[in-house]
N, C-alpha and C positions, 0 to 999 in steps of 0.2 A: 535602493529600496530594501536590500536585505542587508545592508552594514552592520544591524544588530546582532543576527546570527551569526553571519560571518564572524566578527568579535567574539562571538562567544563559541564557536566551535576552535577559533583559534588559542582561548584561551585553556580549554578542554583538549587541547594538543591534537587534533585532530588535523590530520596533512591534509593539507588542499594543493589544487593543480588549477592553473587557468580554466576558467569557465570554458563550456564545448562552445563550438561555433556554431553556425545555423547550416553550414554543410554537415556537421557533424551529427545533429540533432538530427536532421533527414535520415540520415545513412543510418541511423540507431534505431530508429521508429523501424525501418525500410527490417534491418537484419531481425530486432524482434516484433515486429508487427504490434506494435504498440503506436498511442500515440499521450506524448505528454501531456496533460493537462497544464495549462497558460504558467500557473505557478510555480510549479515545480520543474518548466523549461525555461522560466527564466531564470529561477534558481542554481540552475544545472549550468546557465548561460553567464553568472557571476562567480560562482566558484565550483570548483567540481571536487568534496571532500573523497579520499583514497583511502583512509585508513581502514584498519581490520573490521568488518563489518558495514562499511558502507560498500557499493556498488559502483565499480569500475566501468562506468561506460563508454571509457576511451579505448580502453585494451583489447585489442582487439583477436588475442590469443584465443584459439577454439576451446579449449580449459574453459578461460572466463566467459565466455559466450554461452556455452552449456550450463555453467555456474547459474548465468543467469537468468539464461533459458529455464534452467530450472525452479529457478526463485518466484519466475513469473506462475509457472505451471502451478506450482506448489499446492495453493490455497484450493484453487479449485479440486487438483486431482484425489488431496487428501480427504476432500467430502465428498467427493465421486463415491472412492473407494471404501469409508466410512459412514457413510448415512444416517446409519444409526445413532451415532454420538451423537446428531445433532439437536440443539432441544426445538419441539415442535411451536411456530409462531403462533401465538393466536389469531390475529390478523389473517392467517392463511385457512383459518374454520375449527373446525371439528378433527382432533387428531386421529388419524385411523387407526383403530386396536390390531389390525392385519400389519404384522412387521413389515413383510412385503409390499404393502399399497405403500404404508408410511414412506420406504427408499426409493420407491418407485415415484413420488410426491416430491421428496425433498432434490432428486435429481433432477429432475422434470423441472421445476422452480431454480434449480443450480443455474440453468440454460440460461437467463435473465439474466443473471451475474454479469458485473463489467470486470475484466481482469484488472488485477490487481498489479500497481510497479510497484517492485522492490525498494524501500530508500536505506531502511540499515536493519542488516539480520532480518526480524520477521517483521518488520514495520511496512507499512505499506500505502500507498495512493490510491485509490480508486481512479481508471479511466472513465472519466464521465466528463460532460462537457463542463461542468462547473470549472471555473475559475480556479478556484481555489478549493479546492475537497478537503475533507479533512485526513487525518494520519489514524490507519487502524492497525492497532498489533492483531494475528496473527497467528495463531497455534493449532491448526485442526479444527477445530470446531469450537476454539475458543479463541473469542471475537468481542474486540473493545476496542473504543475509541481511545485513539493515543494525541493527538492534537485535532482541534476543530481545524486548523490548517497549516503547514507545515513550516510556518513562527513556531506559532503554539505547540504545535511539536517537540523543536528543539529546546522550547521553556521548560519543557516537560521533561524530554530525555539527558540532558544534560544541563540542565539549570536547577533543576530541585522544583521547579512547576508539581507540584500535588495534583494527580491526576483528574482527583476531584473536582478539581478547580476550575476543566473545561467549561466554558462556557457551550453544554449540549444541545440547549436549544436554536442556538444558531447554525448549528448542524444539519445542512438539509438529508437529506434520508439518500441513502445509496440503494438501488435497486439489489435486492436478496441480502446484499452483505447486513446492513444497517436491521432487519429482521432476526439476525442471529445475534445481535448487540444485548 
């Protein structure tokens, strides 16, 4: 099902390692209390790419674990601690002119948030039950869709895929994340 990708991250010289197993998969979710979404565990379950910027989840060195412990934390902690950057959704009313209500708002709404898996650098999955979620970069408070799902992804990030290109309204809406898009 993913021989295109695959292909094409191998020819983008990207090292891959055997796909995880389904013991592995447990014990991954189990250490960061995640849980894959279908796509991106079977993805994980054909090949597992290793190179600089992707996410080792075999290794099981306390280093890489923290690594990625962190990568998970990341999105959230940095709008915790930020708030303010955030731009205010319409869909969420009337923005408060009180700085303070406003952080107190956009944290409060954080709570909803599904965490985020890491797949390379700031790229990211949504944990939701969807099948196949799409891919969002990342940055603080800056938040876009990076594949409608993580094909489209790699069409995008290593194919020359124009990002515009996404097909967005196939996109179903991520709870909080997809409001700051």
């Amino acid at each position: 099902m993913y021989e295109q990708s695959v292909d094409l991250l191998k020819r983008r010289g990207i090292e891959l390692e055997n796909g995880l197993t389904a013991d592995e998969i447990v014990q991954i979710e189990k250490i960061y209390e995640i849980v894959f979404p279908k796509s991106l565990r079977d993805f994980l379950m054909v090949v597992l790419p290793v190179s600089n910027g992707f996410y080792d989840w075999r290794n099981r060195e306390q280093k890489n674990i923290e690594h990625i412990k962190d990568a998970i934390s990341r999105p959230m902690r940095d709008i915790h601690d930020t708030p303010e950057e955030i731009y205010w959704c319409e869909d969420w009313g009337e923005e408060p002119a009180d700085e303070e209500v406003f952080k107190r708002e956009v944290i409060e709404r954080l709570k909803t948030a599904p965490k985020l898996i890491p797949v390379y650098f700031h790229r990211y999955m949504p944990m939701v039950s969807d099948e196949n979620p799409p891919i969002m970069s990342v940055c603080g408070g800056d938040i876009i869709y990076y594949g409608a799902d993580i094909q489209d992804y790699f069409e995008v990030e290593f194919n020359g895929k124009d990002q515009g290109a996404i097909d967005f309204e196939s996109i179903r809406p991520v709870p909080f994340w997809t409001d700051l898009v």
